[in-house]
Wavefront OBJ file of the C-alpha trace (Angstrom):
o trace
v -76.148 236.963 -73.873
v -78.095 233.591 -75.402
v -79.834 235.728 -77.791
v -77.480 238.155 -79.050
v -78.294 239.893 -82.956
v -77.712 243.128 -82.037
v -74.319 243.577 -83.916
v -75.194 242.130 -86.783
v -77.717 242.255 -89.881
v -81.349 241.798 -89.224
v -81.979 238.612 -91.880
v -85.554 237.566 -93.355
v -87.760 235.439 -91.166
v -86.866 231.476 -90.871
v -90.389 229.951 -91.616
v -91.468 231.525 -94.775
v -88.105 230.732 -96.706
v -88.260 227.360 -95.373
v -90.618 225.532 -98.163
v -88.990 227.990 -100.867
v -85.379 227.337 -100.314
v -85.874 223.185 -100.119
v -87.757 223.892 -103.659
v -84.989 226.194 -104.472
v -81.811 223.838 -103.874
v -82.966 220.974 -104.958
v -83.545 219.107 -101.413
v -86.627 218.324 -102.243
v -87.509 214.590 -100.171
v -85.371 215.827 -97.676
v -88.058 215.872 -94.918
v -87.985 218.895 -92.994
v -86.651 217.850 -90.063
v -84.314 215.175 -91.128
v -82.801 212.761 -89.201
v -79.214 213.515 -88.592
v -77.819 210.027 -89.117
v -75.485 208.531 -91.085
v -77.514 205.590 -92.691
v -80.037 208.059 -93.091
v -77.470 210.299 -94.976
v -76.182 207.934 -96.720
v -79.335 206.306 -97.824
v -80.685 209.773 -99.659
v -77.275 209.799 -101.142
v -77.755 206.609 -102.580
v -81.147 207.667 -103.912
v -80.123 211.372 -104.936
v -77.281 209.475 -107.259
v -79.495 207.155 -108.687
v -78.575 204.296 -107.352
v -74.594 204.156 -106.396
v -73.751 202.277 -103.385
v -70.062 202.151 -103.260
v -68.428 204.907 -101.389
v -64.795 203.412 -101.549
v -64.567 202.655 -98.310
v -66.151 203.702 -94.779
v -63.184 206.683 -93.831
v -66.104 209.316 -93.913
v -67.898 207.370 -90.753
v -65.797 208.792 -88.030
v -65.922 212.301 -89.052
v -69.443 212.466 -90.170
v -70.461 210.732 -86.616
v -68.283 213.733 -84.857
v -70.292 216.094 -87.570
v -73.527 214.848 -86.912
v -73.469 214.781 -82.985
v -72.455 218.545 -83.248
v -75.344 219.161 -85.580
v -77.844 217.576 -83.421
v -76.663 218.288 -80.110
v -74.369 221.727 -80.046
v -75.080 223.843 -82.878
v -79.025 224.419 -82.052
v -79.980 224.444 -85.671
v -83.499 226.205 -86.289
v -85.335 224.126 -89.214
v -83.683 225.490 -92.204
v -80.576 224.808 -90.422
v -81.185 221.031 -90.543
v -82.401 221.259 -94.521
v -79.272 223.029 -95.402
v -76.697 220.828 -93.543
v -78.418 217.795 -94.216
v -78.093 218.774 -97.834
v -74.724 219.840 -97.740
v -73.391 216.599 -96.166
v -75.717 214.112 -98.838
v -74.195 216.547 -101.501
v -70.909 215.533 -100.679
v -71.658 211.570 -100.264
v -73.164 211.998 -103.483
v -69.732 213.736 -104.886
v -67.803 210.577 -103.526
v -70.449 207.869 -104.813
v -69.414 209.710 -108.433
v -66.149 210.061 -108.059
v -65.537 206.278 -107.174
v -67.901 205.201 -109.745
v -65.675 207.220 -111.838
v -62.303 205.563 -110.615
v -63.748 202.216 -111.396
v -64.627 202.903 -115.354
v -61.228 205.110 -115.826
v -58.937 203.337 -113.583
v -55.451 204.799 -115.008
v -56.614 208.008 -115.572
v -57.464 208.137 -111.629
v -53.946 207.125 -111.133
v -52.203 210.491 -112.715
v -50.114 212.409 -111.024
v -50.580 215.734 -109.711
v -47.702 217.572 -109.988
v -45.975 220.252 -107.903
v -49.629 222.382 -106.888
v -49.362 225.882 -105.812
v -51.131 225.565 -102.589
v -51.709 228.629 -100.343
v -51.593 228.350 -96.400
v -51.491 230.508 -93.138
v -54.553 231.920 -91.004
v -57.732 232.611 -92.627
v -58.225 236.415 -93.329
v -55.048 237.284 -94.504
v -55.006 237.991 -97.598
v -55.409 234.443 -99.224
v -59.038 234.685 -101.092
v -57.608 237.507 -103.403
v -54.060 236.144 -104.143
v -56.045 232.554 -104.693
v -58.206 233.948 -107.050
v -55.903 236.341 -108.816
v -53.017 233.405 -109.273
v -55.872 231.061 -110.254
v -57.055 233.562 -113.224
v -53.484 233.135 -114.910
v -53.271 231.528 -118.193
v -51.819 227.934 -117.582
v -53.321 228.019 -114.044
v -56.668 226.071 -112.707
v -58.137 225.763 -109.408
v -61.362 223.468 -108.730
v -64.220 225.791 -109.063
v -67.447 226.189 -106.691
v -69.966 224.413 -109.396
v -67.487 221.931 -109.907
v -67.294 220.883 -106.175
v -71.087 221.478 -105.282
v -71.585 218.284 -107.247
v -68.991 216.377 -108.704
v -71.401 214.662 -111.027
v -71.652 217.408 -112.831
v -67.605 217.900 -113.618
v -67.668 215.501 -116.421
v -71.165 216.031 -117.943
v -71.056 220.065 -118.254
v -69.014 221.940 -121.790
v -70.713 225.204 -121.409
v -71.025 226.260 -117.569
v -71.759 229.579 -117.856
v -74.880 228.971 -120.478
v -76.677 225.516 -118.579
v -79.532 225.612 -116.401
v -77.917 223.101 -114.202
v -75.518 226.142 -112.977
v -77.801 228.943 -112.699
v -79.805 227.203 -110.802
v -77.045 226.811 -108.000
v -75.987 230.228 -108.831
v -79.543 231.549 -107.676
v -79.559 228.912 -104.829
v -76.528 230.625 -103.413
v -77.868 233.866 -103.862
v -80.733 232.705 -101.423
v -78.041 231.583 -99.164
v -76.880 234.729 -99.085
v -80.302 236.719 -97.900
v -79.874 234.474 -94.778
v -76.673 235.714 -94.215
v -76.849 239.398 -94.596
v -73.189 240.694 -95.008
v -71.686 237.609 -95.535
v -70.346 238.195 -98.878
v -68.388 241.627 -98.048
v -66.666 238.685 -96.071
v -66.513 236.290 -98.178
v -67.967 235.877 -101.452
v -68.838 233.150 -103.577
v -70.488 232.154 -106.879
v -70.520 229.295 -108.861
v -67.713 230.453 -111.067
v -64.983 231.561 -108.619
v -62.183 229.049 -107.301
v -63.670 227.426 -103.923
v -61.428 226.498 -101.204
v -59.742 223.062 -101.011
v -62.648 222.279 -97.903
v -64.649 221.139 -101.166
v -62.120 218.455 -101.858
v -61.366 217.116 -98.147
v -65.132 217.172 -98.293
v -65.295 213.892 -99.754
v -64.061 212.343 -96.701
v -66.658 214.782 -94.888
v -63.404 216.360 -93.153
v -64.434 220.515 -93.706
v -63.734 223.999 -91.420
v -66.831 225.012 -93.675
v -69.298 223.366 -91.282
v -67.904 224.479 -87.985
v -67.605 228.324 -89.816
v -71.688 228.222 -90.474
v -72.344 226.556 -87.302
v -71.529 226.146 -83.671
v -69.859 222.403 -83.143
v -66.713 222.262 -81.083
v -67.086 218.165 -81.039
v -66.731 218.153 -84.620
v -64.012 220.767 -84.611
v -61.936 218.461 -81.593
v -62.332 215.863 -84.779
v -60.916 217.779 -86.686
v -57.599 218.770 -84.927
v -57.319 214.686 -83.903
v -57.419 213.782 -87.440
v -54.041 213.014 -89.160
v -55.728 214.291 -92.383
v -53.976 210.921 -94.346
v -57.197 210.221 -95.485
v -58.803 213.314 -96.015
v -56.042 214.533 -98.317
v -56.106 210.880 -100.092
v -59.704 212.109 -100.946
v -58.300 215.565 -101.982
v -55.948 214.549 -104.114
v -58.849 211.731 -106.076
v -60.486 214.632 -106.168
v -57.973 216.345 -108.399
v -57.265 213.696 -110.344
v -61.267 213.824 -111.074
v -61.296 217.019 -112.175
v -57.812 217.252 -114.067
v -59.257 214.675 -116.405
v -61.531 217.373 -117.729
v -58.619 219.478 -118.158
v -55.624 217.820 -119.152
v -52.158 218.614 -118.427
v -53.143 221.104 -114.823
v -51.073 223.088 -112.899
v -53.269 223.428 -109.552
v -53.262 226.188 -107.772
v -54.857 225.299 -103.983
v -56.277 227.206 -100.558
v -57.944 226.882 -97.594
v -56.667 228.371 -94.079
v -57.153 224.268 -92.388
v -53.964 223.436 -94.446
v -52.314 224.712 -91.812
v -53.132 222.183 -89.227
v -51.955 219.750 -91.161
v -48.787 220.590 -92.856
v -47.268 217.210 -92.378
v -49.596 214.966 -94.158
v -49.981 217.866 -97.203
v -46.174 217.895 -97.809
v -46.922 213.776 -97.334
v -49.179 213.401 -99.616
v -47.990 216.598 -102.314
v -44.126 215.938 -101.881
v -43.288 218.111 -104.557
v -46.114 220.676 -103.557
v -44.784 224.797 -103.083
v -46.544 226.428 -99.860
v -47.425 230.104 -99.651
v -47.830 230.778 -96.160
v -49.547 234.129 -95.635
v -49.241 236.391 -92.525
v -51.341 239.208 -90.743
v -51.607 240.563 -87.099
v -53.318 237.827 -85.188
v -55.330 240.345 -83.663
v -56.806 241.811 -86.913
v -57.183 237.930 -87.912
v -59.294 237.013 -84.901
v -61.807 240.123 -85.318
v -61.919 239.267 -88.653
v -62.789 235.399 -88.188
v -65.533 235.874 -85.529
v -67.156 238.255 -87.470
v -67.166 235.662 -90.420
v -68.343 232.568 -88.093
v -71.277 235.152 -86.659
v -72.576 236.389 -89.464
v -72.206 232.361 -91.134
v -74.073 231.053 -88.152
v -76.898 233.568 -87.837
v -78.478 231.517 -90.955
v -78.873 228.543 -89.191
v -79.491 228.696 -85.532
v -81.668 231.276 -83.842
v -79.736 230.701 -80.604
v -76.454 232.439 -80.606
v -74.139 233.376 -77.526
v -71.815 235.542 -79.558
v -69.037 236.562 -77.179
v -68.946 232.586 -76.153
v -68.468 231.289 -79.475
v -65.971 234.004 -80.368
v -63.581 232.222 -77.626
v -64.016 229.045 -79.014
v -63.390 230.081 -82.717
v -60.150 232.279 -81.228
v -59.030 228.962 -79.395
v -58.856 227.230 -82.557
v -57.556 229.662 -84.537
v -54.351 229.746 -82.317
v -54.316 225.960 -82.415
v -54.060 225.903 -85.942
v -51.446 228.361 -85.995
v -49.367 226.815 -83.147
v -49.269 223.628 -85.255
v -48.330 225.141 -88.604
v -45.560 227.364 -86.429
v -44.218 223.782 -84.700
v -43.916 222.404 -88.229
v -41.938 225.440 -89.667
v -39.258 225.604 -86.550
v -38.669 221.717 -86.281
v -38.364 221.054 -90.473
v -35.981 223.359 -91.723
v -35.448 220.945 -94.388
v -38.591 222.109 -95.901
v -37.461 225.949 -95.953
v -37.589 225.936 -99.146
v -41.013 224.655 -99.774
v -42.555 227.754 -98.052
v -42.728 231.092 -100.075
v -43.747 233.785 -96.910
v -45.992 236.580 -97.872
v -47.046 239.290 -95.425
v -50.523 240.591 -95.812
v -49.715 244.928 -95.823
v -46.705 244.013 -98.829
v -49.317 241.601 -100.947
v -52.123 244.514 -100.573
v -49.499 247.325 -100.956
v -48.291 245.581 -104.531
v -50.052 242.200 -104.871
v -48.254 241.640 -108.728
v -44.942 242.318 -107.137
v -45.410 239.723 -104.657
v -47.120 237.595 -107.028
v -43.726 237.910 -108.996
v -41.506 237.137 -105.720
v -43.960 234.019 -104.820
v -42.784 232.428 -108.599
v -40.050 233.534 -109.137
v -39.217 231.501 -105.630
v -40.539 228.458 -106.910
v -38.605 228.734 -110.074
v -41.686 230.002 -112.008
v -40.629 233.069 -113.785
v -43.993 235.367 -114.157
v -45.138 235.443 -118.339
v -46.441 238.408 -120.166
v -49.768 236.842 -120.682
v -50.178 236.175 -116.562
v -49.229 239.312 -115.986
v -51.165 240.834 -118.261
v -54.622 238.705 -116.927
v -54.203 238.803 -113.263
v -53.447 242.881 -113.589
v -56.941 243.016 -115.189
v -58.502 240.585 -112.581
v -57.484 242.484 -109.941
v -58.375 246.038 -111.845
v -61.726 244.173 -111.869
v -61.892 242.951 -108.425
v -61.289 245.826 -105.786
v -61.353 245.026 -101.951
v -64.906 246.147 -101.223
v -66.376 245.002 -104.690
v -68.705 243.499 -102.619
v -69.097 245.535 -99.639
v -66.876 246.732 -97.022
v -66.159 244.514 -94.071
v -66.438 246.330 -90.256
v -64.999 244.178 -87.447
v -62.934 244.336 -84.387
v -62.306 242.634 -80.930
v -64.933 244.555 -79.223
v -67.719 243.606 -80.989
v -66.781 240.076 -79.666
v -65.739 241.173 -75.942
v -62.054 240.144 -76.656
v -59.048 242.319 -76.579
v -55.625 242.302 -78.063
v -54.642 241.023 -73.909
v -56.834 238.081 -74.959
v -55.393 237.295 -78.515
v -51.431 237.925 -78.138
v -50.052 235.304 -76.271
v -52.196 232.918 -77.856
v -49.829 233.178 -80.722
v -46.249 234.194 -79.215
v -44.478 231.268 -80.657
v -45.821 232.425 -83.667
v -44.971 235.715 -83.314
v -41.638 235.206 -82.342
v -41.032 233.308 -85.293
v -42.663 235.598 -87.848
v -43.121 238.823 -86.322
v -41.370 240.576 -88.783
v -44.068 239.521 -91.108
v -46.838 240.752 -89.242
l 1 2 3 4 5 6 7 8 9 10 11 12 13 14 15 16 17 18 19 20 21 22 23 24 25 26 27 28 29 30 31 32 33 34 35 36 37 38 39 40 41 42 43 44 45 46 47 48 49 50 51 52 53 54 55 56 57 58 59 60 61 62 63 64 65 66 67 68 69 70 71 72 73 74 75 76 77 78 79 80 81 82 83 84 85 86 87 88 89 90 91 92 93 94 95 96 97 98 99 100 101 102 103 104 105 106 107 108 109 110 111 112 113 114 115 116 117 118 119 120 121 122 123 124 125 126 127 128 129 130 131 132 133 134 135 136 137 138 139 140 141 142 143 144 145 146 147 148 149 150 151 152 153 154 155 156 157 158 159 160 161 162 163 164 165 166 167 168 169 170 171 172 173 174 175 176 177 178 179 180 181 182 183 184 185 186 187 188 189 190 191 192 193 194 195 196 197 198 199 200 201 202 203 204 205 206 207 208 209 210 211 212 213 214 215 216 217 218 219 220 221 222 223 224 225 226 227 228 229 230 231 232 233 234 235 236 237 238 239 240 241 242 243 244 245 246 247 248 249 250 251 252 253 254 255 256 257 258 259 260 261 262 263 264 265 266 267 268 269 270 271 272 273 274 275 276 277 278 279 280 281 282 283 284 285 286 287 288 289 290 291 292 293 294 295 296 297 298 299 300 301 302 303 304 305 306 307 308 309 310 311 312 313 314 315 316 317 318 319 320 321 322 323 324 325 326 327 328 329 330 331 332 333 334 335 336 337 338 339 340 341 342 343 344 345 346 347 348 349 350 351 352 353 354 355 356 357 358 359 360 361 362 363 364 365 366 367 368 369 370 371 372 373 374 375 376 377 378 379 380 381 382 383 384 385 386 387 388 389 390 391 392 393 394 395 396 397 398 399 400 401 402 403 404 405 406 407 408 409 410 411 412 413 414 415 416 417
């Protein structure tokens, strides 16, 4: 099954969006089959930043070598495929060249602490878009936002978002994005205005489940789950330290599902930090994630075995999982630090839970938050943007397949589930 669209959205044709989108998104100079190397991505950085040369330090090598191998060798990118990721990793090399250049000019400011984030955690699809955003839309709240980690250069230059060119621009890139991805935003949306995921700060150190999610690269992925993350959540938390200078005294509120892989360097780098571990069905979680990867990938490659990849992405779900579960049963000294929310009671009554999460971390609920994340979520219904159809057999898996995959898991929080 090499060639296998038939369950999902027919997308526009490759060629004729290839000259418009490079226009589009600003890769212009980006030939259009560029090479996938790191001098050679680090080079247009250097050139797209107009002229910085010091990345801090060479940490991004080893993961950008793992990224690039998959790029060229595994995920069977079709042309656009190579503009778009070859963007999307200078993008980020440009985001470190300004956020070093930054350190050096503001050097106490970049040592400020960031204290006691809000960061949510657990398996992807369950539930943690919607209780990111809706915590993140409380007065006295911030999370780094998708304009603001598309291009940290911007972060510092920009008062008005919503009004400059600079961000419509990207806004109408993205939209393009989407037309190559038919569906993907009943999955998952995005715009430059909404919280993005903390991928876009481990991004720095070019350590990011968004690549593997929009294409096939299992190398890059076994990377991934080697890494101890030390470094990659060094970069996260310059990154925050970046972008709280814009915003004085923050309290952060965090995501991404890959937290969960590495619980032990998060807690060691944010010792203070207060963990929301979300929970869902494994089964439902799996359908859910290979319909996201498919629909991701189908922008970029013109070559996908669907029911193969679906494996892999399943494999490495559980893995993730299986790590954050070893964490939780051998540290009960960090009870405490977790706040568990099952998905069913957070969609049932998502402000009740919201109430339970702080109230847990000592953070008694205000009026005012209330009162905003009622109306955000008033304003943001589950199939605002579509309505999301998955399940195993679309992906020739089974609930046999997916259960014991995650029985330590389950054992520990079945109850949740």
């Amino acid at each position: 099954m090499l060639t296998d669209f038939h369950r999902l959205p027919k997308r526009p044709p490759i060629a004729a969006l290839v000259n418009t989108f490079g226009k589009a998104s600003g890769a212009v100079g980006i030939p259009a089959r560029p090479a996938l190397t790191i001098d050679a991505m680090e080079q247009a950085a250097i050139k797209q930043s107009g002229g910085l040369t010091d990345f801090g330090s060479d940490s991004h090598h080893v993961a950008l070598d793992a990224l690039l191998f998959s790029l060229e060798h595994e995920a069977r990118l079709n042309q656009l495929g190579r503009l778009v990721f070859s963007g999307m990793i200078i993008a980020a090399l440009v985001s470190r060249l300004a956020v070093v250049d930054w350190e050096k000019r503001n050097p106490e400011v970049a040592k400020a602490p960031v204290s006691a984030p809000l960061i949510i955690v657990g398996m992807p699809r369950t539930g943690t878009t919607i209780l990111y955003e809706t915590l993140a839309a409380a007065p006295d709240h911030r999370a780094p936002l998708t304009w603001e980690c598309r291009d940290y250069a911007l972060a510092h230059k920009i008062e008005n978002a919503e009004n400059d060119p600079r961000i419509t621009k990207l806004g109408k890139n993205m939209a393009r994005m989407d037309r190559l991805m038919p569906g993907f935003s009943a999955i998952h949306y995005f715009d430059p205005f909404i919280p993005t995921e903390c991928v876009g700060l481990t991004n720095l150190d070019l350590c990011s489940e968004q690549y593997p999610c929009l294409a096939w690269a299992p190398t890059y992925r076994k990377f991934l789950l080697s890494a101890d993350f030390i470094s990659a959540y060094e970069w996260h938390r310059r990154a925050l330290r970046y972008l709280q200078a814009t915003s004085g005294n923050t309290q952060w509120v965090l995501k991404t599902p890959m937290h969960s892989a590495y619980l032990g360097a998060l807690l060691e780098t944010y010792p203070d930090a207060c963990l929301i571990h979300t929970h869902r069905d494994p089964t439902k979680v799996i359908a859910s994630v290979c319909s996201l990867c498919a629909t991701g990938r189908r922008g970029w490659s013109d070559h996908l075995d669907i029911d193969d990849r679906a494996r892999g992405d399943l494999d490495y779900i559980a893995e993730v999982c299986r790590r954050a579960t070893i964490v939780r049963n051998t540290h009960p000294e960090h009870a405490n630090r977790f706040c568990d929310v099952a998905f069913e009671d957070f969609m049932t009554d998502p402000l009740a839970e919201i109430r339970r999460i702080l109230s847990h971390f000592n953070r008694p609920l205000k009026d005012d938050q209330y009162t905003v994340m009622k109306s955000y979520l008033e304003n943001r219904p589950r199939t605002k943007y579509g309505k999301h159809r998955y399940s195993l057999d679309q992906f020739s898996l089974s609930e046999s397949d997916v259960r014991p995959l995650f029985s330590d898991y389950l054992e520990r929080f079945g109850s949740l589930v």
